[in-house]
C-alpha positions as a LaTeX table, in Angstrom:
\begin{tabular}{lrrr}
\hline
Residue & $x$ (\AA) & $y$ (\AA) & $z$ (\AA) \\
\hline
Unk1 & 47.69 & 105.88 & 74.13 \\
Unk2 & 44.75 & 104.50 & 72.32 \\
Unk3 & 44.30 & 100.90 & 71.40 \\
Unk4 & 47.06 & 99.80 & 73.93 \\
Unk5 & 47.06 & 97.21 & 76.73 \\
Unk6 & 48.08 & 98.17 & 80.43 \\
Unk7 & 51.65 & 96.12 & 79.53 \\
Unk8 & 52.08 & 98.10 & 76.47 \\
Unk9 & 51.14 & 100.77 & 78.16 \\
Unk10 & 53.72 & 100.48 & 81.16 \\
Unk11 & 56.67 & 99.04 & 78.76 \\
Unk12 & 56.20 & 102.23 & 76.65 \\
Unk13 & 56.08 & 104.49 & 79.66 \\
Unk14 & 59.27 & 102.92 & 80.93 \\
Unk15 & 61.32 & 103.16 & 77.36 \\
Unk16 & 59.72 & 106.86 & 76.77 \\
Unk17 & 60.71 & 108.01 & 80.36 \\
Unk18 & 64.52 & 106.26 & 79.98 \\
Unk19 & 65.18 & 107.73 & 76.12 \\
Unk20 & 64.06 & 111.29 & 77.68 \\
Unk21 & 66.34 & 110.81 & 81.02 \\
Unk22 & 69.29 & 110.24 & 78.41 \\
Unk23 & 68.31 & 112.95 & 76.16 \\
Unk24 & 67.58 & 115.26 & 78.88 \\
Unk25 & 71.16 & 114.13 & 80.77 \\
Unk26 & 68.90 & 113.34 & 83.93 \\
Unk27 & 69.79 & 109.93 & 86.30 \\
Unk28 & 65.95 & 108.75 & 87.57 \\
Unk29 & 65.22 & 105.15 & 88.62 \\
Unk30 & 62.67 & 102.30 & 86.66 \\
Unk31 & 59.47 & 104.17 & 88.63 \\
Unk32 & 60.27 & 107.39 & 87.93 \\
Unk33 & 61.13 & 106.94 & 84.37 \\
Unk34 & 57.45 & 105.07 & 84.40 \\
Unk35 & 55.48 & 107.75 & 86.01 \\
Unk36 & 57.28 & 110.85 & 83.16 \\
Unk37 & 56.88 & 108.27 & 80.56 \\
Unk38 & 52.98 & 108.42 & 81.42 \\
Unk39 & 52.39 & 111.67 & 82.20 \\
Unk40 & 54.60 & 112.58 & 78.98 \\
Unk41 & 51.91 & 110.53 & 76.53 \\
Unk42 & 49.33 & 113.08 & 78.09 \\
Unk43 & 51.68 & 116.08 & 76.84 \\
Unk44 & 52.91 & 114.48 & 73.91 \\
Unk45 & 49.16 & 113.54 & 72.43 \\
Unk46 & 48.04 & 116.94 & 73.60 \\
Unk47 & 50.85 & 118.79 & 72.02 \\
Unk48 & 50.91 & 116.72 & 68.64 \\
Unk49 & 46.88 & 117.66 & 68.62 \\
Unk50 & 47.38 & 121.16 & 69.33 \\
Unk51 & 49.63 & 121.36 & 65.92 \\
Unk52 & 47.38 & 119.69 & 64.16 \\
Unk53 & 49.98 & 116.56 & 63.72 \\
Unk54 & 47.71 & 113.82 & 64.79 \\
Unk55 & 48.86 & 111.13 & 67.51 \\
Unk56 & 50.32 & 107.83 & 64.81 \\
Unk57 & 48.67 & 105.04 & 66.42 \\
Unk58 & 50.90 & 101.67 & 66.94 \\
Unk59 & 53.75 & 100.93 & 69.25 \\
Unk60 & 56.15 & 103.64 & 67.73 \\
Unk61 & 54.24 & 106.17 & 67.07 \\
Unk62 & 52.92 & 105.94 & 70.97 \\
Unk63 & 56.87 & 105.74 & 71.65 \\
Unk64 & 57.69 & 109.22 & 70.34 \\
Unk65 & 54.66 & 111.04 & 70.86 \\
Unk66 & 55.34 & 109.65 & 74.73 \\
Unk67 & 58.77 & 110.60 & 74.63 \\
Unk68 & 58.71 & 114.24 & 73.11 \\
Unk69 & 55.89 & 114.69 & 75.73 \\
Unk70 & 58.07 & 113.28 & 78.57 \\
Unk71 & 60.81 & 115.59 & 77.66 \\
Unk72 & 58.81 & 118.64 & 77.26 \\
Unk73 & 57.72 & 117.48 & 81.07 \\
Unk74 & 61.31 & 117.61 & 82.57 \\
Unk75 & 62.18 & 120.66 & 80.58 \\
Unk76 & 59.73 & 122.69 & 82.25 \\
Unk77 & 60.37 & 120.64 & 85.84 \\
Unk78 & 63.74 & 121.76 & 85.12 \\
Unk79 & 62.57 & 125.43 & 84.69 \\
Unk80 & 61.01 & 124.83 & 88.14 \\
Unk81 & 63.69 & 123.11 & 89.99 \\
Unk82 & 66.14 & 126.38 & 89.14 \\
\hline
\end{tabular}
């Protein structure tokens, strides 16, 4: 999440974190939906990297790389969980 502020950086954790709870049919709360949000940017940008797709810089761009990241995350803590 380059060239964003701590806010930005929060609010996009949240909404990545909630759009991957409803994609992913999962029921977390505000923090939790913060913290996968987060650690999801980490996957996403390292994923997008790995394929050679580049991370799009700007509020969108950090949206969906965050949010394909944070739902790659709950796949595999799915995977676990079972």
């Amino acid at each position: 999440m380059t060239g964003v502020g701590i806010i930005a950086t929060i609010i996009i954790g949240i909404l990545a974190g909630w759009i991957a709870e409803k994609v992913m049919r999962r029921n977390h709360g505000l923090i939790t939906n913060l913290i996968v949000g987060i650690v999801g940017s980490f996957i996403g940008a390292f994923v997008f990297n790995a394929l050679g797709l580049g991370v799009q810089a700007g509020w969108i761009g950090s949206i969906v790389v965050s949010t394909v990241g944070a739902i790659i995350l709950l796949f595999l803590l799915g995977l676990i969980r079972r």
